[in-house]
N, C-alpha and C positions, 0 to 999 in steps of 0.2 A: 859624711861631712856635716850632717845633721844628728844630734841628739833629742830622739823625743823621747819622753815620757807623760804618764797619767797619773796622778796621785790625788785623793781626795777632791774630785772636780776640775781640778786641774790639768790642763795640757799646755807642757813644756816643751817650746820649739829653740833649743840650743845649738847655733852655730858652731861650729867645731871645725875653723879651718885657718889659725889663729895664724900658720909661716907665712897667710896669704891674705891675712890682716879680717880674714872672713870675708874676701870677696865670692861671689856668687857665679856658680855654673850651672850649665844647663839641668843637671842631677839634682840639683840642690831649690831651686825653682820647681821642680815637678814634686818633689817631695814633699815639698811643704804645702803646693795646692793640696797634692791626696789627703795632705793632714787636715786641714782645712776642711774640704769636702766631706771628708768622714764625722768629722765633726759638729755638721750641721743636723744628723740623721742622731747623734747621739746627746740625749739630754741628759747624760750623767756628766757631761762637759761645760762647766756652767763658765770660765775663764779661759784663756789664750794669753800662755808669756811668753815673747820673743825675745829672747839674751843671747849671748853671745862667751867664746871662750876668749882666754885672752886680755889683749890690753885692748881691744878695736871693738867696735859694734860690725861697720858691715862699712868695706872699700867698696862699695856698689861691686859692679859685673865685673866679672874675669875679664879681661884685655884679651888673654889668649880666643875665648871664647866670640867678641867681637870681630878678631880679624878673620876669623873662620867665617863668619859667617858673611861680611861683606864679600869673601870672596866667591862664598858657595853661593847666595842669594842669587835669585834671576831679576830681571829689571823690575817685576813689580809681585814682589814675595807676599805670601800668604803672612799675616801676623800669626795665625796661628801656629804656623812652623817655629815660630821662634819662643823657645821655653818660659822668657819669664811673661810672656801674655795669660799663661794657663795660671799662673799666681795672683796677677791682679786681678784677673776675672774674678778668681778664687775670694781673692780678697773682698770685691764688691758684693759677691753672695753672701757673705759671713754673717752670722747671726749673732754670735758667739763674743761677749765683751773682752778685746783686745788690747794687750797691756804689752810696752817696750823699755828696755832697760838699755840703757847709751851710755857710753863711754867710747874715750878715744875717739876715731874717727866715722863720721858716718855719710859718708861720699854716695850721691849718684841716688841709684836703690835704695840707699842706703837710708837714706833722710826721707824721699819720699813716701817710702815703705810706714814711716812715721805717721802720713795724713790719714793712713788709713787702720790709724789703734785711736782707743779712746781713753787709754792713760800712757804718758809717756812720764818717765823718769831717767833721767840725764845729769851725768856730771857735769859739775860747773866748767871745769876743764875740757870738756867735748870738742871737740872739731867736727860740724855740720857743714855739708858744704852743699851744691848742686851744680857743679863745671861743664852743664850739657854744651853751652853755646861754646866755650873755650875749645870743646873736644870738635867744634864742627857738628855737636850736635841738637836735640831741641829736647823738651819737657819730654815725660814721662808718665803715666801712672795717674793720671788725670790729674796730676800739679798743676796742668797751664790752666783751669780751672778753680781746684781747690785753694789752691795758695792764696788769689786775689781774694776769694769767698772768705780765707780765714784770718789773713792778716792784711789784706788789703793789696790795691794795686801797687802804692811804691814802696810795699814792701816786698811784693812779690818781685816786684823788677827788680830790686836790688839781688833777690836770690837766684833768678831766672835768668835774668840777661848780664849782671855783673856777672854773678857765681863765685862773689867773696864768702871764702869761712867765716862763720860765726862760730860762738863760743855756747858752750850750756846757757850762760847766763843768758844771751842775746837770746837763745831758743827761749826760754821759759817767760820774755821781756814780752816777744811777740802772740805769747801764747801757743807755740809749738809741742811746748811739752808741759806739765802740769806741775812737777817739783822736780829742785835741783839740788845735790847733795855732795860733798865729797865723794871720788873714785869710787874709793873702795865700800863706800856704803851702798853703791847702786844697787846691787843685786837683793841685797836683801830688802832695800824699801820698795822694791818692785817687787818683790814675792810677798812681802806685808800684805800690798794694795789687793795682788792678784787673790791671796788665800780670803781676802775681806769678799770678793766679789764673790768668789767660792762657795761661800756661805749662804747666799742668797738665793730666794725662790726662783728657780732657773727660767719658768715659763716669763714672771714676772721681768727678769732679768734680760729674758733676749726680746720681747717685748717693748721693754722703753729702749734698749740698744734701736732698735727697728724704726722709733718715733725719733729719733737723734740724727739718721741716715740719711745721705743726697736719693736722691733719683738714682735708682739704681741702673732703671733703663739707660737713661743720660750719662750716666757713665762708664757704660758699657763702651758706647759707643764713641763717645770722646775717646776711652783707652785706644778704641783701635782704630780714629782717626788719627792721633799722635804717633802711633806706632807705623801706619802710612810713611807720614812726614822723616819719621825717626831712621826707618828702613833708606829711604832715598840720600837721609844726610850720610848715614854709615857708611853706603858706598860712595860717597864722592871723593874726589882727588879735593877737596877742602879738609872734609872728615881727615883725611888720611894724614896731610899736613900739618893740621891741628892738633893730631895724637898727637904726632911726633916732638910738637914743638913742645906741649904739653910736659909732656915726659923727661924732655931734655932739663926744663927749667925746675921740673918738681924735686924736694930737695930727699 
């Protein structure tokens, strides 16, 4: 459900689950840590592009996947039982300059997965969203941090506790993503950017990536404080509500 490839520096991480808009299951979370993790060991990797098949970037996490787990979970669950903590860990170790290509909808994961590349390219037509509190549930992936950090607090509230879509345009407004272009061009102005960074002295290259980076300690732990908080709303009889009502109304 993932396509990787390596080509001249380059590692290409391709969603490939387009009937399901590229929402995220547990298989596809570990995958792309291991890719991740291998990647830091090898400096013929001087890029990371994250694209997607399709008309969608990423419907954040599988639904099927959530209900499974609120039901499996015991009252106070390990995060790291649950698969996409092994990504964002992943992600905070990363050395390796991270590049995303958006289109269509980019819900949940899907957006937040964004704070943590350092070039993003989105169509103007995009749909971003982040519907944790709707779902009954809370941030993620050290958003309830980064978001204030990067576009301030009432920006962040508008994305965090509304969880109204915005549009590319509105991404690129706030400084979310760094250029925005018609649909159809995303792909290749994101492979432009990434083949440019490709080219670059890679010691040099993961180096100032390094000096660019939060605390990584700090957000280690923020991730699996959230994921605490996020475990408990999962199981509630609100969570459970909240999907449902969610669902009903979504078109």
């Amino acid at each position: 459900m993932i396509q990787f490839s390596r080509e001249d520096g380059l590692l290409q991480m391709r969603l490939q689950r387009p009937d399901k808009m590229n929402a995220m299951t547990g298989d596809m979370y570990l995958a792309m840590a291991e890719q991740l993790l291998q990647a830091q060991s090898d400096e013929s990797v001087r890029a990371i592009l994250l694209c997607s098949e399709g008309d969608h970037f990423c419907a954040g996490n599988d639904m099927g996947d959530f209900a499974r787990i609120a039901k499996s979970a015991g009252d106070d669950p390990d995060p790291a039982e649950f698969p996409p903590v092994h990504l964002l860990h992943a992600l905070v170790d990363n050395q390796v300059p991270m590049l995303a290509a958006v289109r269509g909808n980019a819900v949940g994961i899907g957006l937040t997965l964004l704070l943590h590349c350092d070039l993003v390219v989105c169509a103007r037509d995009a749909r971003l969203q982040t519907p944790f509190v709707d779902l009954g549930l809370v941030p993620e992936a050290g958003s309830s941090r980064l978001m204030p950090q990067r576009f301030g607090r009432a920006v962040a509230s508008e994305l965090l506790l509304l969880g109204a879509p915005i549009s590319g345009q509105r991404a690129y407004e706030i400084g979310l993503c760094n250029r925005v272009v018609d649909a159809a061009e995303v792909d290749e102005a994101a492979l432009g950017m990434a083949r440019l960074l490709a080219q670059k002295p890679p010691q040099a290259l993961r180096a100032s990536r390094a000096l660019l980076q939060e605390d990584a300690g700090e957000l280690h732990q923020l991730i699996d404080r959230e994921l605490k908080v996020f475990f408990r709303h999962l199981k509630s009889p609100e969570s459970a509500r909240s999907m449902q009502t969610f669902f009903q109304r979504k078109p």
